[in-house]
C-alpha positions in Angstrom: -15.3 -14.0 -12.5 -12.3 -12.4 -11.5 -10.5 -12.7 -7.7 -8.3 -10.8 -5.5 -5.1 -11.5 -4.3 -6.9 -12.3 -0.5 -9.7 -14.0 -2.0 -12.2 -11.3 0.1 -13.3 -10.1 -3.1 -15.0 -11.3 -6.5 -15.4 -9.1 -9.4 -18.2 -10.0 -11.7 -18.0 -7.9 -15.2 -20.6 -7.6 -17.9 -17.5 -6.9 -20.6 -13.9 -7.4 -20.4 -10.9 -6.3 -22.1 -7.2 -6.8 -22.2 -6.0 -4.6 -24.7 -2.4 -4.9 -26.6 -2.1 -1.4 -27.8 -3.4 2.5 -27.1 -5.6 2.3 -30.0 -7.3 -0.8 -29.3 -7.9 0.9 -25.4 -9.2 4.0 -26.9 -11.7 1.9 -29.1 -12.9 0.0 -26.1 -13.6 3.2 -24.1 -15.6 4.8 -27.0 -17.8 1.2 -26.7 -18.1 1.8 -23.4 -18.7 5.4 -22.4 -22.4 4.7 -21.1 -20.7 2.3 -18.6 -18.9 2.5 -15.5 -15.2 1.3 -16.6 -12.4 0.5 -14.2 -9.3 -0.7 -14.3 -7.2 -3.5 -12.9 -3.9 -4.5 -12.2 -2.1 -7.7 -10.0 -5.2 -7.0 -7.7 -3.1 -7.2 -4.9 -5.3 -5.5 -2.6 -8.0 -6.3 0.0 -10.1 -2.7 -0.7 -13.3 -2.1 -2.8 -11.2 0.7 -4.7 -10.6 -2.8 -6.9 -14.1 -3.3 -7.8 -16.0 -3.5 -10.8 -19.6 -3.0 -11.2 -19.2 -3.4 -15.4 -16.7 -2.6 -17.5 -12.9 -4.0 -16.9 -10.0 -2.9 -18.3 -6.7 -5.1 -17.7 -3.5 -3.3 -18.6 -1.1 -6.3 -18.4 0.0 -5.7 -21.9 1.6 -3.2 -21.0 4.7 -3.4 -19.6 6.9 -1.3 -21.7 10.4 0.1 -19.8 12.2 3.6 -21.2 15.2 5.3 -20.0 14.8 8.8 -21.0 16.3 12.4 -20.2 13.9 15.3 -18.5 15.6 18.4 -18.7 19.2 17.6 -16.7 17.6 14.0 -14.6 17.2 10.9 -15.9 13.3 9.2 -15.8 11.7 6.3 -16.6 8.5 6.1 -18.8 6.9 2.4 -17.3 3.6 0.8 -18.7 1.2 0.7 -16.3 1.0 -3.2 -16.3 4.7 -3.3 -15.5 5.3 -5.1 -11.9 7.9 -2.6 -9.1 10.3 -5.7 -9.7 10.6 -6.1 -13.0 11.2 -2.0 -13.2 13.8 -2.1 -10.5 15.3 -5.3 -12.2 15.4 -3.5 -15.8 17.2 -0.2 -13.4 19.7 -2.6 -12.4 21.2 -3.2 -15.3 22.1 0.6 -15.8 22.9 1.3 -11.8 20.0 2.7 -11.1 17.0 1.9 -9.2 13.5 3.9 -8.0 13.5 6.7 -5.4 11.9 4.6 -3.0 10.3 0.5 -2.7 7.4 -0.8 -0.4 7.8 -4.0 1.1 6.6 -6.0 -1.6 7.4 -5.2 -5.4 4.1 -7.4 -6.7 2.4 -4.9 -7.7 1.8 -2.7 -11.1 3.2 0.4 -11.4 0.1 2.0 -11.9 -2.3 0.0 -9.2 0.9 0.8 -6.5 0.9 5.1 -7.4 -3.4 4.6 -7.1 -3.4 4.1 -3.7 -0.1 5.3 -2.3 1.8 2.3 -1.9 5.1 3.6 0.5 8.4 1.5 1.9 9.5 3.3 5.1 11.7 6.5 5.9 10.2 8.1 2.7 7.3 9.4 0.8 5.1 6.8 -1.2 5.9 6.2 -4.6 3.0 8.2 -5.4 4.8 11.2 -4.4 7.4 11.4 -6.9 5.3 10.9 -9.8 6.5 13.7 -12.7 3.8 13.0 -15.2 0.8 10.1 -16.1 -0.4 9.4 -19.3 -4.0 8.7 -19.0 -6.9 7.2 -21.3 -10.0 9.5 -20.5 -12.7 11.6 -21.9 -11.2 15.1 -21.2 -12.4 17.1 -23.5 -16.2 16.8 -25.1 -16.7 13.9 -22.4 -17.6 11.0 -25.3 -15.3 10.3 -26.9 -11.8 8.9 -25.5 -8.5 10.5 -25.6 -4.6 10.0 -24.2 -3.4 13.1 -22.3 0.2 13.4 -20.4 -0.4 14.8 -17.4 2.5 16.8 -16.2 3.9 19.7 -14.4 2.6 21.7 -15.9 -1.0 21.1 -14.6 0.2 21.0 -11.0 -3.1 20.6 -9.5 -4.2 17.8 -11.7 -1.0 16.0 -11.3 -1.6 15.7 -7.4 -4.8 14.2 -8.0 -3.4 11.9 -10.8 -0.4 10.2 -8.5 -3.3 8.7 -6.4 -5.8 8.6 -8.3 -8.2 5.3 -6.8 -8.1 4.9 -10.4 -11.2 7.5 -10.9 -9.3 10.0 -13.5 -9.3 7.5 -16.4 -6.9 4.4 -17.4 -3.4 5.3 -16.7 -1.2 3.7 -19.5 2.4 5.2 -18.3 3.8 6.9 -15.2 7.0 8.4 -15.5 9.0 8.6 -12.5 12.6 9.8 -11.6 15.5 7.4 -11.2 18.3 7.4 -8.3 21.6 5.4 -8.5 21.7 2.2 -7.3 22.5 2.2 -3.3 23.2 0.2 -0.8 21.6 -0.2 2.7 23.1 -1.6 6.1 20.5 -3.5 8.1 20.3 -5.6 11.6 17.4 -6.4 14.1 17.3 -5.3 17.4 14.5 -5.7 20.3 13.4 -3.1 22.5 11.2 -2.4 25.5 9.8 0.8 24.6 8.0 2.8 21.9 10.4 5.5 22.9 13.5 3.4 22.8 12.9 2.1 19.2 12.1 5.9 18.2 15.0 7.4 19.8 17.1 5.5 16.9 15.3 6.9 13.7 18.1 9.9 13.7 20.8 7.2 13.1 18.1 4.6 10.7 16.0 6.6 8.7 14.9 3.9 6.7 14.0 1.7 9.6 10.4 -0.5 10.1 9.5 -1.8 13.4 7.1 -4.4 14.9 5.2 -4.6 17.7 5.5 -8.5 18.7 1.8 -9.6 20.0 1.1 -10.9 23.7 4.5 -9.4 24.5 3.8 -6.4 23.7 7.7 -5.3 23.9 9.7 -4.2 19.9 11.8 -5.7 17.3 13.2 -2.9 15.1 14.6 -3.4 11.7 17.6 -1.0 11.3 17.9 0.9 7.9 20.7 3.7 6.9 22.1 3.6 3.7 25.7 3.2 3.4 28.7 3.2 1.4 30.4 0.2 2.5 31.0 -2.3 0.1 28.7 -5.3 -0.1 28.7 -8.1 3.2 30.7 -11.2 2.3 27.9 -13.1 3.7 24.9 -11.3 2.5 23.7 -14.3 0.5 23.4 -16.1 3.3 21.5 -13.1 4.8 19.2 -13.5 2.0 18.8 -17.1 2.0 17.7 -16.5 5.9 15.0 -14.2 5.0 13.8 -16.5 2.4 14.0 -19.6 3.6 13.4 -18.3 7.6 11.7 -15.2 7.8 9.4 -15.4 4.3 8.7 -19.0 4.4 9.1 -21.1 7.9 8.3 -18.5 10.1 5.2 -17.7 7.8 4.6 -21.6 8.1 4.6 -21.6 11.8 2.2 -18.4 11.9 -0.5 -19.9 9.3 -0.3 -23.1 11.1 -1.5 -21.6 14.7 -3.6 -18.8 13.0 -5.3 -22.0 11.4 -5.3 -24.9 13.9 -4.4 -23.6 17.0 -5.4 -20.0 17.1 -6.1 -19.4 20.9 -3.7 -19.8 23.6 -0.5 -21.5 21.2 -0.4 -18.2 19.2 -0.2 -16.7 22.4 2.6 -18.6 24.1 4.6 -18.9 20.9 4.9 -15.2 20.4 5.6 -14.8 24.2 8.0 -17.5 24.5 9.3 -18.6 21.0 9.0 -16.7 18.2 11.1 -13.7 19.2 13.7 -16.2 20.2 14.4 -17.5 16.1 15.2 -13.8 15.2 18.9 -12.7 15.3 20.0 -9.2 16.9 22.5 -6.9 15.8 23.4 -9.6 12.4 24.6 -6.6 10.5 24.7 -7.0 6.6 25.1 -4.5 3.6 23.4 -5.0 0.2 21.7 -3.8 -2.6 18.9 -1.2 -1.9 16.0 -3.4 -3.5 16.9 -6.9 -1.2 17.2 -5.0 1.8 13.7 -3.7 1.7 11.8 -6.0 0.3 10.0 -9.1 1.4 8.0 -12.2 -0.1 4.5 -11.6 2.1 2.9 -12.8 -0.9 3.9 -16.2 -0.5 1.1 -16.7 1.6 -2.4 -15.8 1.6 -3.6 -13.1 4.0 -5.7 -9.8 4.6 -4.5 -6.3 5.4 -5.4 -3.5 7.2 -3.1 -0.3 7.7 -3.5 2.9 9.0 -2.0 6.1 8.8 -1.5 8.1 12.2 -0.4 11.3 12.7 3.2 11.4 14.3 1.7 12.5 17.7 -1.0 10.7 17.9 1.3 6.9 18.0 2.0 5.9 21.4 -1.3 6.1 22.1 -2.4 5.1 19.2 -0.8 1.8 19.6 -1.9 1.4 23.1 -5.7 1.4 21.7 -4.8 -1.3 19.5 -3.3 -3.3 22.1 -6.5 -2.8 24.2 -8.7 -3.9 21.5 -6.9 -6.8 20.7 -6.6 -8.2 24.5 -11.0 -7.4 24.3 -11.1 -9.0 21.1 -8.8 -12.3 22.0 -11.3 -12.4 25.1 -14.4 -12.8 23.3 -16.9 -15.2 22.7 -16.3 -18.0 20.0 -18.6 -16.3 17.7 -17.2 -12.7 17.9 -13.2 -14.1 19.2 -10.2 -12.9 17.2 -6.6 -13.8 18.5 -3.7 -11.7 16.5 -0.7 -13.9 14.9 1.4 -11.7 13.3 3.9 -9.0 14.1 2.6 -5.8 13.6 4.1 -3.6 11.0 5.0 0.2 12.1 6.6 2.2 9.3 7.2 5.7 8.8 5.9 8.0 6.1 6.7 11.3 5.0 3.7 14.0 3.5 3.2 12.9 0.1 2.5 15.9 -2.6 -1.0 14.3 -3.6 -4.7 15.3 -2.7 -5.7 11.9 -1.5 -3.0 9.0 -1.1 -3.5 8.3 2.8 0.0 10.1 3.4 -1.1 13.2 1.9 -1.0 17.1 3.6 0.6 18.1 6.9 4.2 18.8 7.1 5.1 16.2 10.2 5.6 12.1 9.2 2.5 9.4 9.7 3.6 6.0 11.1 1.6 2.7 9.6 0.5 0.4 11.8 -0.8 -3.0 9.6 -2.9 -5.4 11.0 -2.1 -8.9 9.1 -4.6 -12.2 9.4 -3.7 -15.6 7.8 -6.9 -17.0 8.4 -8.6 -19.0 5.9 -10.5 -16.6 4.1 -13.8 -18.7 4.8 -12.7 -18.0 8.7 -12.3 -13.9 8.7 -15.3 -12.5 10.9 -13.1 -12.3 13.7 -10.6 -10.1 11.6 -13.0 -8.0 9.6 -14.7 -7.7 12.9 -11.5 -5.9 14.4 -10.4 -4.3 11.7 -13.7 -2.5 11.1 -13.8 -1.0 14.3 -9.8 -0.1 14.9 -10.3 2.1 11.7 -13.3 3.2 13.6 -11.4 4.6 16.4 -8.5 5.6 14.8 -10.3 7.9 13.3 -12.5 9.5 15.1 -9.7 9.6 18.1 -6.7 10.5 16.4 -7.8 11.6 12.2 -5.8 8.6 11.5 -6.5 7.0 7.7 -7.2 3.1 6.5 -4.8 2.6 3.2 -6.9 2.7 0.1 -5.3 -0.6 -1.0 -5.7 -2.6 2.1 -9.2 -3.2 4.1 -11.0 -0.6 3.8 -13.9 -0.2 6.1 -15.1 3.7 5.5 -17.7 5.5 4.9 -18.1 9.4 2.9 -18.4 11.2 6.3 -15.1 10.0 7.2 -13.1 10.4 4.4 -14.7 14.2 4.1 -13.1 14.7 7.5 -10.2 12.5 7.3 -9.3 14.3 3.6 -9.0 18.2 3.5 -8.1 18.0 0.1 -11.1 15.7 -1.0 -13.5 18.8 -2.7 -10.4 19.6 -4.6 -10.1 15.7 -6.0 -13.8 15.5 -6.8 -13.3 18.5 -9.0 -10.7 16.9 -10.5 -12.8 13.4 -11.5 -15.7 15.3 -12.4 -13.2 17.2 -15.0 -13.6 14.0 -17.3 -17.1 13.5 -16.9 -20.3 14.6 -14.3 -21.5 10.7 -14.5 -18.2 9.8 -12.9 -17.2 7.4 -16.0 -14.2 5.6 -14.4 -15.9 5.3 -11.0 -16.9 2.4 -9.2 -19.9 2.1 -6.6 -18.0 1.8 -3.6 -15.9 5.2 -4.5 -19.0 6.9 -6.1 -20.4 7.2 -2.5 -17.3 9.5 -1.4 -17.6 11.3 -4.1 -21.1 12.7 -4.1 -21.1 16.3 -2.1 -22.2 15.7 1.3 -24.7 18.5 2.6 -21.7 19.4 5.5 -18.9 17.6 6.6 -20.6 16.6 9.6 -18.1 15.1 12.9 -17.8 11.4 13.1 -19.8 9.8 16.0 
């Protein structure tokens, strides 16, 4: 038996393997072609997209890091077990670092590019994926092979950078490289959407929150910079850590846990906002400045993906159905107590990572509960019908890695590219091989895409 990171979902296989080497993976697939087969990584996610029905494949082995010249750039060639910060610590060390980081840098390589993990200001790290290397059955369909896939398949390529893991068992993503920067950052709160957004021309890189029961904005300012590093960033980092990743995160888990209804509600309105320090300007290294420990603490996720003109009202649905659902009876009652995460996204060149198509930017909003896991209806209540909404209002799209309450009509609506991807998956077998039950319902043809309700 098998867990996620959130402890929302088991996995329960009927065979198991953590292989050391190509060969032995190959060997295991061959066993195992009658079976559904998936893949696993840190299992940081709260989505089915990490279930098993049989057959589980853990690529923790390998972890492999290569420098290596494409052409005129520099790449890397990184195992698919490989965790973001062991990759950006093994760039260090030649002044370089990736083209872009997500707020956490848990995950494996390969489990972040499945389901379009992204930081802010840029695309995902799915989008600037030059080649995979993928254990499937391409050719005859039964017996197992290793395939680059490059390029030069252009069309395959955008379906293998975000896979949902359904193409086969990635064993190595090769990914450009960028020299080591450095990014200026300080915190400043605003009144309005329109205030905060008015400053993404001078912070590119910048996340904001929406602070709950206040309802005003703290905005994290991001521009990269050339000035040398601050003389007191360590104490800048020791803040975050000890503050902002760990105290704060006390606090919150304490009132999410204990005290859910009205404390959460004055400490956000009253307190909270007042322990974080504006305009505390610091320069450092790329990778500390945006990145966070979230993982210290047990949670669940949901994020969606809104189209650029669709936010401001966007968020003011979510602030409605967060006042109904903080109103409601004990049984059905869910008071939010954390800051809500808005970050913006760039198109990605995929066919399915929830930041693919269009050519304007999507801005996240993420939902994050610290109740006990045994304690979530409220949550999973909420968060089930804000995807709901979002997308039959606005075409907005749940992350594949986070929550993930869809169904196949909407992601034949949200998804133009989706047809396309199916071709793509059925290219290594018409029984789906690598597909789990959950996905295997979006990927059987629906009769018409037929409008949400």
């Amino acid at each position: 038996m098998i867990e996620n990171f959130g402890r929302n979902l088991t996995i329960r296989t009927t065979k198991f393997c953590c292989p050391q080497s190509e060969t032995e993976l190959l060997g295991f697939l061959d066993a195992n072609r009658d079976s559904k087969i998936r893949a696993i990584g840190r299992l940081h996610s709260w989505s089915q997209v990490i279930e098993a029905n049989e057959v589980v494949v853990d690529m923790r082995h390998f972890r492999a890091i290569e420098l290596r010249q494409s052409g005129s750039e520099t790449v890397v060639r990184v195992g698919a077990g490989c965790q973001i910060k062991d990759v950006v610590n093994a760039l260090q060390q030649s002044g370089l670092t990736l083209p872009t980081l997500g707020l956490i840098d848990e995950q494996s390589v390969a489990g972040a590019i499945a389901t379009g993990t992204h930081g802010s200001g840029r695309q995902s790290l799915s989008h600037f994926v030059s080649a995979v290397r993928i254990a499937s059955f391409f050719d005859d369909g039964r017996h197992a092979e290793l395939d680059w896939i490059g390029t030069d398949q252009p069309q395959r390529l955008r379906a293998a950078r975000s896979s949902l893991g359904c193409l086969g068992v990635v064993t190595e993503v090769e990914l450009p490289v960028r020299k080591q920067y450095r990014i200026e950052e300080h915190l400043r709160r605003y009144e309005t959407l329109e205030e905060v957004i008015d400053q993404e021309a001078k912070y590119p890189l910048q996340q904001f929150y929406l602070v709950p029961w206040r309802w005003d904005f703290f905005a994290q300012h991001r521009v990269e910079t050339d000035r040398k590093r601050s003389w007191h960033a360590g104490l800048y980092r020791a803040f975050w850590s000890l503050g902002m990743d760990t105290m704060l995160h006390v606090a919150i888990c304490s009132l999410a846990r204990w005290l859910p209804d009205r404390c959460t509600t004055i400490a956000f309105r009253h307190l909270i906002p007042r322990l974080i320090p504006q305009n505390w300007k610091v320069v450092d290294r790329s990778d500390r400045q945006l990145t966070m420990q979230h993982e210290r603490f047990r949670h669940i996720e949901v994020e969606i993906f809104v189209p650029q003109k669709h936010l401001k009202d966007s968020i003011s649905v979510a602030i409605d159905l967060l006042k109904n659902y903080a109103s409601r009876s004990a049984s059905e009652r869910y008071v939010h107590h954390y800051p809500i995460c808005i970050r913006r996204v760039l198109p990605d060149d995929t066919l399915v990572s929830p930041g693919s198509g269009g050519k304007e930017p999507w801005y996240t909003l993420s939902f994050i509960s610290y109740a006990r896991p045994a304690e979530r209806q409220g949550f999973e209540a909420f968060a089930t019908e804000i995807v709901r909404v979002m997308a039959t209002r606005f075409d907005a799209r749940p992350h594949w890695g986070k929550f993930c309450p869809i169904d196949a009509k909407t992601v034949a609506k949200l998804y133009p590219n989706w047809d396309d991807f199916r071709r793509e998956v059925s290219s290594v077998g018409d029984d789906f091989p690598f597909v789990n039950d959950w996905l295997l319902d979006f990927l059987q043809p629906l009769p018409h895409a037929a409008p949400l309700e």
